[in-house]
Structure formats: structure tokens, C-alpha cells
C-alpha positions as CSV (number, residue, x, y, z in Angstrom):
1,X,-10.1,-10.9,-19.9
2,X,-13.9,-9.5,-20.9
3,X,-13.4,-5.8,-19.5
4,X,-16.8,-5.0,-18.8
5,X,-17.5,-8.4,-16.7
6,X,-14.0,-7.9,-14.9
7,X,-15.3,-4.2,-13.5
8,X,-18.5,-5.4,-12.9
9,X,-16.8,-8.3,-10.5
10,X,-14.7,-5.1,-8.8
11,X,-17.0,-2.5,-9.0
12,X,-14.9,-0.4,-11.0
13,X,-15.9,3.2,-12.1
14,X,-13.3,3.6,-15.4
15,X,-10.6,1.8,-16.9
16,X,-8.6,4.2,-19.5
17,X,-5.5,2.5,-21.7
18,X,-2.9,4.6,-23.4
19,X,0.0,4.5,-25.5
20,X,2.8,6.4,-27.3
21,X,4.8,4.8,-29.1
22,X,8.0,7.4,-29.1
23,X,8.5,6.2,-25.7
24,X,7.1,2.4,-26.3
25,X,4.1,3.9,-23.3
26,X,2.0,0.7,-22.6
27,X,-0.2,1.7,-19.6
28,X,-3.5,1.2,-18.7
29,X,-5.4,3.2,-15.6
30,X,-8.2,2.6,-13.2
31,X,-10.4,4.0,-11.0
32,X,-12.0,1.8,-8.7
33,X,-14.0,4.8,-6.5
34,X,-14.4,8.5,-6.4
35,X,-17.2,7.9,-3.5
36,X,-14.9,10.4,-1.0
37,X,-13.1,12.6,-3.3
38,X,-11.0,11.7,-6.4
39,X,-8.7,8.2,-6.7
40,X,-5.4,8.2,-5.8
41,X,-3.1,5.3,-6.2
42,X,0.7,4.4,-7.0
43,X,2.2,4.0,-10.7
44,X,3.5,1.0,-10.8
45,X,6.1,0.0,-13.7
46,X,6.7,-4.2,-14.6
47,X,7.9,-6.1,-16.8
48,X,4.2,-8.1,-17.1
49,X,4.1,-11.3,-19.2
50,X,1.1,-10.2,-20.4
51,X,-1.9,-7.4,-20.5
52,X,-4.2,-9.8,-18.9
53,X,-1.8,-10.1,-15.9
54,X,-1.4,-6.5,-15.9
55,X,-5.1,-6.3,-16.1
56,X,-5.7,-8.1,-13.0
57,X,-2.7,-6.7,-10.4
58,X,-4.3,-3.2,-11.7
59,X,-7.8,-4.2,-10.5
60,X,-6.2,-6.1,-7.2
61,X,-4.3,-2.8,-6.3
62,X,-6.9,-0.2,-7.6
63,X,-9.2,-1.8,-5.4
64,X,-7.2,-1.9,-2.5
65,X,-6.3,1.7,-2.5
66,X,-10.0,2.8,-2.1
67,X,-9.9,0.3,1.0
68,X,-6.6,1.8,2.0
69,X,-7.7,5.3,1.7
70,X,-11.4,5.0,3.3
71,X,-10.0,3.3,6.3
72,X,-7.3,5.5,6.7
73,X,-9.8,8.8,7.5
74,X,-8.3,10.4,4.2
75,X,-10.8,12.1,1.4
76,X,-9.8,10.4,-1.7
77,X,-10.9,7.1,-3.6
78,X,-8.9,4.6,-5.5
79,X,-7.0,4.4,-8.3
80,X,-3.8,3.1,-10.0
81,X,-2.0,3.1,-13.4
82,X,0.4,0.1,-14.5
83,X,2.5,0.1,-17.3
84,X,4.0,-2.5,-19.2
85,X,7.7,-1.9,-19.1
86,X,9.0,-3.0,-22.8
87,X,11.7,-3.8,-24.8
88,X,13.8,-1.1,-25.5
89,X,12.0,1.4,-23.0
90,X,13.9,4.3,-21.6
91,X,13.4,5.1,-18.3
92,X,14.1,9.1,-19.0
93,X,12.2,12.5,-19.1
94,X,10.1,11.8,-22.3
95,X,8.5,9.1,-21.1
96,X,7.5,10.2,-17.8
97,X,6.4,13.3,-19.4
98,X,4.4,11.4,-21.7
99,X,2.7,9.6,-19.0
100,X,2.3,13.0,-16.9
101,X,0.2,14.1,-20.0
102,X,-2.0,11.1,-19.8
103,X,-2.5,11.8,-16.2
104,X,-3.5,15.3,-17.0
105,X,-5.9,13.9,-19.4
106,X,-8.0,12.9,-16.8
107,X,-8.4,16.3,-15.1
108,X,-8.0,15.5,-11.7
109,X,-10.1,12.3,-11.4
110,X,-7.0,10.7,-10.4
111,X,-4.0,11.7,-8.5
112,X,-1.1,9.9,-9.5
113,X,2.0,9.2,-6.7
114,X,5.1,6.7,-7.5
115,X,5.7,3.0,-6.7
116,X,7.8,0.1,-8.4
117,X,9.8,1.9,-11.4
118,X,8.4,5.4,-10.7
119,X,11.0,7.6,-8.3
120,X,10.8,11.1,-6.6
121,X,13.4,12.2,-9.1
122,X,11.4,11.4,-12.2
123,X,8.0,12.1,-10.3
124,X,9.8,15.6,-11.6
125,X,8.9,14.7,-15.6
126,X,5.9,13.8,-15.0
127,X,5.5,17.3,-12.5
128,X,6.3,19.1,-16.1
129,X,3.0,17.9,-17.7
130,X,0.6,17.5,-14.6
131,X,-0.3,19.3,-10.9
132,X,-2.3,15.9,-10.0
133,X,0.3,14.0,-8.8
134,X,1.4,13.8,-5.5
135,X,4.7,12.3,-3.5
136,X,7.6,14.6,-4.8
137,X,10.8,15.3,-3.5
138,X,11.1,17.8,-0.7
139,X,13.1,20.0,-2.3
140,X,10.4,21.1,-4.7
141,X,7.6,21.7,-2.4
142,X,6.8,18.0,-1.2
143,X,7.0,15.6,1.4
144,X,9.7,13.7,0.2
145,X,10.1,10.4,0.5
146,X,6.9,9.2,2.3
147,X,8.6,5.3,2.9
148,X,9.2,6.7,6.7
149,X,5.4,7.1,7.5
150,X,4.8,4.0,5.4
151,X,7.0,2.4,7.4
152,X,5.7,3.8,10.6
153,X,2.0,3.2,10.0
154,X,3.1,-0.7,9.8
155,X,4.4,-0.3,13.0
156,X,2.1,1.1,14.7
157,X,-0.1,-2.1,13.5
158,X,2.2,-4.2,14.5
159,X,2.4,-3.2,18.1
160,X,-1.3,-4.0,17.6
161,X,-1.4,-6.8,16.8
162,X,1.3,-7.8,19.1
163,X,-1.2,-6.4,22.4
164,X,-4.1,-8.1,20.9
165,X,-2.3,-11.5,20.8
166,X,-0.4,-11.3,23.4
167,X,-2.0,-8.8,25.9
168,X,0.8,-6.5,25.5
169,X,2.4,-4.5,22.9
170,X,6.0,-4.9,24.1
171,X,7.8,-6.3,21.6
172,X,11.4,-6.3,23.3
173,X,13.0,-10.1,22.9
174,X,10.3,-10.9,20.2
175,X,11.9,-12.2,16.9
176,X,10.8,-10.5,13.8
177,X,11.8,-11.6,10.3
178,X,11.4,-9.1,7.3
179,X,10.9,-10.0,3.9
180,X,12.1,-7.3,1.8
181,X,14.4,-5.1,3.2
182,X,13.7,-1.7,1.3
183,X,13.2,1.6,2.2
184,X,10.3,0.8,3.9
185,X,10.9,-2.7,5.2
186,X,14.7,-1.4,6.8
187,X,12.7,1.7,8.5
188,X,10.2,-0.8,10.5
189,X,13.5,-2.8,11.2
190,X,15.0,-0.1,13.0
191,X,11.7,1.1,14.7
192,X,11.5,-2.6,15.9
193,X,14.9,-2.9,17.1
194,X,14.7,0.5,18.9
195,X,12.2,-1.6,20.8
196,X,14.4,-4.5,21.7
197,X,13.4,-6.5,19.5
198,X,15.4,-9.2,17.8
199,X,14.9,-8.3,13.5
200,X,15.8,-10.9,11.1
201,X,16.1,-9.9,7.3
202,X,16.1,-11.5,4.0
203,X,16.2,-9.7,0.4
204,X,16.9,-11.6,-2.6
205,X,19.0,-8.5,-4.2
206,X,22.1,-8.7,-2.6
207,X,23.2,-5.1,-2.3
208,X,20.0,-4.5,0.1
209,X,21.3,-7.6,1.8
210,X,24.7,-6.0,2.5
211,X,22.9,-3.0,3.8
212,X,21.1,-5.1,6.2
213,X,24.5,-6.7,7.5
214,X,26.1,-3.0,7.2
215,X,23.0,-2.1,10.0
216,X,23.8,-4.8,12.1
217,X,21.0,-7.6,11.2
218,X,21.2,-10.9,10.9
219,X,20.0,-12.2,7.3
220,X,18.5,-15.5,6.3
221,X,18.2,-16.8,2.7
222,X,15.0,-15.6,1.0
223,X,14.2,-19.7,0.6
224,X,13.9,-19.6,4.5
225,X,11.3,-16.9,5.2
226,X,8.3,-18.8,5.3
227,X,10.0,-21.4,7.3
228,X,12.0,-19.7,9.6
229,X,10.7,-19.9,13.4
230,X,9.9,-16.2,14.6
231,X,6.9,-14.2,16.5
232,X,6.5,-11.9,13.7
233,X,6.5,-12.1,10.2
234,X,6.4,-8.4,8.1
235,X,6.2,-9.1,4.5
236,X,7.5,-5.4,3.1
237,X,7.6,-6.7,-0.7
238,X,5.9,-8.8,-3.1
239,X,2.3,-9.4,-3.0
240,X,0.3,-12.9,-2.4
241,X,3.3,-13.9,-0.2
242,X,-0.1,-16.3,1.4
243,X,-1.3,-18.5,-0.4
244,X,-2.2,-22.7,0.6
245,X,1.3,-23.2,-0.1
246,X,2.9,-21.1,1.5
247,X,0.5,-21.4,4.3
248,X,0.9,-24.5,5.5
249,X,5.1,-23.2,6.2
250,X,4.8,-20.7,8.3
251,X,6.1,-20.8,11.8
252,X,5.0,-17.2,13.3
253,X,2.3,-16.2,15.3
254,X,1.4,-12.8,14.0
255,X,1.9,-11.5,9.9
256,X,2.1,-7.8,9.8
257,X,3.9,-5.8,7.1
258,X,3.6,-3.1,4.6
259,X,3.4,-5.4,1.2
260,X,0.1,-4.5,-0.9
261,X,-2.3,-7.6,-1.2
262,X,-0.3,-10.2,1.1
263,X,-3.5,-12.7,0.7
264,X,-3.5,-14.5,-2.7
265,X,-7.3,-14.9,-2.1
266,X,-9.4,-13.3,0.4
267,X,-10.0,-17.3,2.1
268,X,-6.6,-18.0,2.5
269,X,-6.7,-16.2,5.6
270,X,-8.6,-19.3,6.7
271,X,-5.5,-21.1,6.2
272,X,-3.9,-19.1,9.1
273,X,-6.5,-19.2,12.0
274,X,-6.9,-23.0,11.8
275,X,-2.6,-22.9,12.6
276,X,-3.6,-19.9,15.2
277,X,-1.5,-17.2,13.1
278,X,-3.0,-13.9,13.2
279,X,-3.0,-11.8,9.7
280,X,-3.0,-7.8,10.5
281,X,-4.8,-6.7,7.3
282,X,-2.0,-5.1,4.9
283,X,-4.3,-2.0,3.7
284,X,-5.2,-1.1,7.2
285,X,-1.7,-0.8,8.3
286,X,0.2,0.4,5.5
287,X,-1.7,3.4,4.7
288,X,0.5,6.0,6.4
289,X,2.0,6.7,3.1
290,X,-0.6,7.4,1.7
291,X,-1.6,9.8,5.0
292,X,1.1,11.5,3.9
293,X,0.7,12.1,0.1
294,X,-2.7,13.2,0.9
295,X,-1.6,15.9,3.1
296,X,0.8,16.9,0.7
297,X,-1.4,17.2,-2.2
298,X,-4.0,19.5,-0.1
299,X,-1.2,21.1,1.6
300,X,-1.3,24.0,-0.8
301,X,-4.3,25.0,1.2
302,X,-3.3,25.0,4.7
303,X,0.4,23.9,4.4
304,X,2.3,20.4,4.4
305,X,2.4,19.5,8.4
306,X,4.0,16.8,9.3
307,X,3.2,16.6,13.0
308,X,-1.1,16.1,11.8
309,X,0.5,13.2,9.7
310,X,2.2,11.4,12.1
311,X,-0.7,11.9,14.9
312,X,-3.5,10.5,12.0
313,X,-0.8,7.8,11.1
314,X,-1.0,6.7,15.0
315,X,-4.3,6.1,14.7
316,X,-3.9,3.1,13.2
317,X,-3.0,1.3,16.6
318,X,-6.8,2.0,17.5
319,X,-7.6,1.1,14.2
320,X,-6.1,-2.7,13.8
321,X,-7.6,-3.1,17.7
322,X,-10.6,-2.3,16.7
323,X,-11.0,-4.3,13.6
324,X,-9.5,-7.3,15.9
325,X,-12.3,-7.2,17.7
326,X,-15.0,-7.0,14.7
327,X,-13.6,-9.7,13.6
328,X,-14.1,-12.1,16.7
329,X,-17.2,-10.6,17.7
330,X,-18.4,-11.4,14.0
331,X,-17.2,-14.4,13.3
332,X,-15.1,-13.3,10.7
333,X,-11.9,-12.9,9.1
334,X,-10.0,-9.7,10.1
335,X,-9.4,-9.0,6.0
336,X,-13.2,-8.6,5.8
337,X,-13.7,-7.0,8.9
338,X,-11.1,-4.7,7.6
339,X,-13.2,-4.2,4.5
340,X,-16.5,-3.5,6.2
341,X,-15.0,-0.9,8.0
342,X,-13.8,1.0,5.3
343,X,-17.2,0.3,3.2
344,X,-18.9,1.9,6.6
345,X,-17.2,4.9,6.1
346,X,-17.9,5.6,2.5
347,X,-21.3,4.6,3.0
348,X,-22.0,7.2,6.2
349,X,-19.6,9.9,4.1
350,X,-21.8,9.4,0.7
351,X,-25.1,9.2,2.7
352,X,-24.7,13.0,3.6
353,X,-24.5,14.3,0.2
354,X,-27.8,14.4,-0.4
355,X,-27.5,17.8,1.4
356,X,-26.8,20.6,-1.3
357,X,-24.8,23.0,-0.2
358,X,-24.5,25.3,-3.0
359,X,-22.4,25.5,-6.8
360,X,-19.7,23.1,-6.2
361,X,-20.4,21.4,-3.5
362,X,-23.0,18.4,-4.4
């Protein structure tokens, strides 16, 4: 991949790569925006097959995250770090603490949180070597796990999606399948089924498949997902989950869940409105987690309050409505209308500061 010409194509501001070899570190950084405030984004750990395919999920999610965050109402840009998980790598203090010193290397440009790999325990390390980091336990002074608002965010665009398809939100009766049923994906069951609705799940590691049959769900085999008849389908896991293949299988009438970049390419969602399935933009809806991490991390202000998340995290029913429309009065696909909103935003936020203000705040 030619670097320059691949953040040119994203509009990337700075892609940083480090390493240590004590710890076997492989990761590589990037900030996609600091038009609102400095990038935040997850730290994601895989076992890539190669840097160019780290390369490109780091520019898909980096780029998503200034999305996420802009449309959410929250001052930060976008960001991410990825590392290659190698060989022989240890999962321990070292080398989180290794990577917490990269992250202080950039001096607050980016603000690091956790995601595949990266837990609220060992978000600790990294705590030992950097204050820009955000989404630690509550025990030391953090939100804790933020899945819940993640969770609830998705829900919130779900009911509306559900109103704007089918003139009401009520959701009792409807059958939902979940792909993934994590920490986030088994909160949205439960929010569903407090609801009355029927929730199907399906998890290809079978201990999270127990839980789901320990909580009462009925579970289908992860071969079945994109097949299986439902009203809802909430992809709360892997990315590109649609794609011209996968496309042409589905049997829902509404896709709504908390997995990052659920559209392989941007035209796929073409795919679904020509079989009249409505796509609920994942970055629009899934950014209650990242409400909440932002709070935190400026909470040392004004203090963490979880009430202000959760009322900003509703907004997100107005939100998805609103984009809904956008999209049919523009004749275009709710992914981009999505998108425009959020570019709105930083464009009306940027566009004011041309006012000085004084030392510090230009």
C-alpha cells in the first residue's frame, strides 16, 4: 500500500508506526481528524495476515470514528491504533505499558480507549505510562465497562428504525436475530426482549452460545444468520457482514446493530433497497460508547455523570429519524446521508474558529 496516496484517498491527518521488540510491539496509529478536538478511537489487537491488511481496517475504522464522533454531538476527532498480535506475544503489563508510552508520545493528539484484545483490566498498564486514554474500570476513577451505553445507543436506533418502517416503534412480537452475542450484542438482547420482542442469537464461540441458552434465547448456527427469516437483523460483531454475497441472503426487513463498518463498500447498501431492507447506519447508532468515554475523559472537569450520558445517548432516536428522512428526501443512501450529517457538523463547528478568543483558544 503507497502510504501517502492511501491518506490522501481518506483524508488522513498522521499515520505513526511503532515497535519494541521486548514485547514483539507491531502497531501502527492514525488520525483521521482533529477538526473538533483531538482523535479518539479503540485499540484494536489481531492477528492480521498482513500490514497491508492492517493498514486498511486502521484507515476503515479511523475514519469511521471521526464519523461516529461528529455525529454523536461529542468534541473529539478520529483516531485508532492496531497492532499486529505476533508470535510469541504476551498479553501482560510490559506490553501494554509499552504501548501506553507510545500513546503518550503523541501528547494528547489522540486518546486511546480499548476494543478487540485491549481490556479494562490491562487499560490499567497502559494507565501507568499515559493520562490520554479513556474507558477504565470503575473502580479507578472511570466509567467502567461502557458496552451498556453501547448497547443502548443501538437500541435506541433500532426503535428508529423500526417507527420509520413500520410507523411505530413497538417492537413487541417482532423477531430479532443477533449476530454476536457479546457484551454488547447480549445487552441489546435483553433491552429487546424487555420489549416483547422475540431475540434469536448466534455466536460461533460456544461458551457465549451457552450464555445465550443460560438467558433463555433461542440460538441458531452462525451458517444461518444471513438466511434466517426475521424483522430485524443486529450485527453486534465482525465488520463487512454486507457485502453482494451476503446480500442477496438476507430475509429481514430492517439491519441495525452495533458492529463497526457493517457495509463492505459504501454501494452495497444499494444491494439492500432494491430487496426493500432498510440499513440503520452502524456509526450513527453505535456511538453511545463512545458518549460515554468522552464524558469520562472530561469528567475531571465537571465530574463523570451518567444521567447527561444516557439523555445525549437518547438522542440518537432523533438522530437515525432524521437521517431517514435525508435520505429519501435526497435521493440517497442513509450511509451517506449519515455521512453528510456528521461532515455538517464539523464544517459549522470549524467555520467558527476563525474567531480568536485569546492564548489557547484559536
Amino acid at each position: 500500500m503507497e502510504i501517502f496516496e492511501a491518506m490522501k484517498t481518506h483524508n488522513h491527518e498522521q499515520i505513526a508506526f511503532y515497535t519494541d521488540q521486548s514485547v514483539k510491539l507491531r502497531a501502527i496509529l492514525a488520525v483521521h481528524s482533529t477538526a473538533l478536538g483531538p482523535a479518539m478511537g479503540g485499540t484494536r489487537i489481531y492477528k492480521y495476515q498482513s500490514v497491508n491488511e492492517a493498514l486498511g481496517d486502521l484507515l476503515r475504522l479511523s475514519s469511521a470514528m471521526t464519523y461516529k464522533t461528529a455525529a454523536g454531538g461529542v468534541n473529539f476527532g478520529g483516531g485508532y491504533i492496531v497492532v499486529i498480535e505476533q508470535e510469541g506475544m504476551e498479553k501482560k503489563e510490559p506490553l501494554f505499558r509499552s504501548l501506553g508510552r507510545f500513546i503518550e508520545s503523541l501528547k494528547g493528539r489522540f486518546i486511546a480507549g480499548g476494543e478487540f484484545g485491549v481490556t479494562e483490566e490491562t487499560m490499567e498498564y497502559i494507565k501507568m505510562e499515559t493520562d490520554y486514554i479513556t474507558g477504565l474500570p470503575g473502580y479507578y476513577g472511570g466509567s467502567g465497562n461502557h458496552s451498556y451505553m453501547c448497547a443502548y445507543g443501538v437500541f435506541m436506533g433500532l426503535l428508529a428504525a423500526a417507527k420509520h418502517r413500520w410507523g411505530s416503534d413497538d417492537i413487541s412480537g417482532k423477531k430479532i436475530v443477533i449476530q454476536g452475542y457479546g457484551k454488547i450484542g447480549s445487552q441489546l438482547a435483553a433491552f429487546a426482549r424487555d420489549k416483547g420482542a422475540q431475540v434469536v442469537a448466534a455466536d460461533i464461540d460456544p461458551e457465549k452460545e451457552k450464555k445465550a441458552l443460560a438467558d433463555g434465547l433461542e440460538t441458531i448456527p452462525t451458517e444461518r444468520i444471513y438466511t434466517e427469516k426475521c424483522h430485524i437483523l443486529a450485527p453486534c460483531s465482525v465488520g463487512a457482514v454486507i457485502n453482494p454475497e451476503t446480500a442477496a441472503k438476507f430475509q429481514c426487513e430492517i439491519i441495525a446493530g452495533s458492529a463497526n463498518n457493517q457495509l463492505l463498500n459504501e454501494e452495497d447498501e444499494a444491494l439492500l433497497k432494491k430487496r426493500n431492507i432498510l440499513y440503520t447506519p452502524d456509526f450513527i447508532i453505535n456511538v453511545g460508547g463512545i458518549i460515554d468515554v468522552s464524558e469520562e475523559y472530561l469528567g475531571y472537569k465537571t465530574g463523570y455523570k451518567s444521567e447527561k450520558v444516557k439523555r445525549k445517548t437518547q438522542n440518537i432516536y432523533d438522530r437515525v429519524l432524521e437521517i431517514f428522512k435525508d435520505a429519501e428526501e435526497n435521493n440517497r443512501s442513509s450511509h451517506r446521508a449519515g455521512i453528510c450529517y456528521a461532515e455538517q457538523r464539523i464544517a459549522s463547528v470549524t467555520g467558527i474558529k476563525g474567531t480568536f478568543c485569546g492564548k489557547g483558544k484559536m
